[in-house]
Phi, psi and omega in degrees: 000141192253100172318328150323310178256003181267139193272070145338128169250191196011254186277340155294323181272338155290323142336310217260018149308291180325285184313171217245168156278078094248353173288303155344259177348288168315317171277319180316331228256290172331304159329281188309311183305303176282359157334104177320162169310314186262031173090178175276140161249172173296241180034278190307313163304288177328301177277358167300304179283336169294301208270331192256053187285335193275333178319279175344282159303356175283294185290334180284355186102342183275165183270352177213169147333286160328304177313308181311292181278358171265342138354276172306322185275000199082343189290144167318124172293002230204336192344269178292358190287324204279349176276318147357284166320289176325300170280347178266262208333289219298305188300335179265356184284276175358292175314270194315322183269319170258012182278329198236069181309145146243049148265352183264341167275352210354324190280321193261074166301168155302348187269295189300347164302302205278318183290336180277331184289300203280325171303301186306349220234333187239355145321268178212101169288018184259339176273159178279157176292133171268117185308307209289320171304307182300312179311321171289336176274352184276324151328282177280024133273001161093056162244002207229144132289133184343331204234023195283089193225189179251000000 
């Protein structure tokens, strides 16, 4: 089955609006891999292409669905992610260096700070950060003792 021709509704036919023919193209190939045993049905196809837009853009290289059309529209993809950054990321950066300074932490540098905060961040940017995940991961990196609270 050729994505060129297949006829899409709703939210399938506006994905396969958005893309480009080598994005197409590029999803047809995805499409073939991930193919259930007993094939694709038109359903399927459709919806694959409605619910799974960010998968999609994921595999084209983009990091969402978002990314993708502002892409497409011309806008910097990254624009709005770095004021985003500026006020979550920079304030819990913040937050975190002073609860935990080093000279009193020696182990929980600003370097280990920024690697845990870019996991946690792309973990699920849609939550707010949770102190208590870092104090467990500063555990089990043996930088906390076990009984460790604030």
């Amino acid at each position: 089955m050729s994505l060129e021709n297949f006829e899409a509704w709703s939210g399938g036919k506006e994905t396969m609006n958005e893309l480009t023919h080598d994005e197409l193209e590029s999803v047809e190939n995805l499409l073939e891999e991930t193919a259930p045993e007993d094939g694709w049905t038109d359903t399927g196809v459709n919806d694959f292409l409605w619910f799974e837009r960010d998968f999609i853009a994921e595999h084209l290289g983009y990091r969402d669905w978002e990314h993708l059309e502002r892409a497409h529209n011309g806008e910097d993809e990254d624009e709005d992610d770095e004021d985003d950054e500026d006020e979550d990321v920079v304030r819990v950066k913040e937050m975190l260096a002073e609860k935990f300074p080093e000279d009193k932490f020696p182990g929980i540098t600003e370097e280990y700070i920024d690697e845990f905060i870019t996991y946690a961040w792309e973990w699920d940017k849609d939550d707010d950060f949770n102190i208590g995940c870092f104090i467990n991961d500063c555990i089990s990196d043996e930088l906390l003792p076990e009984d460790f609270t604030l």
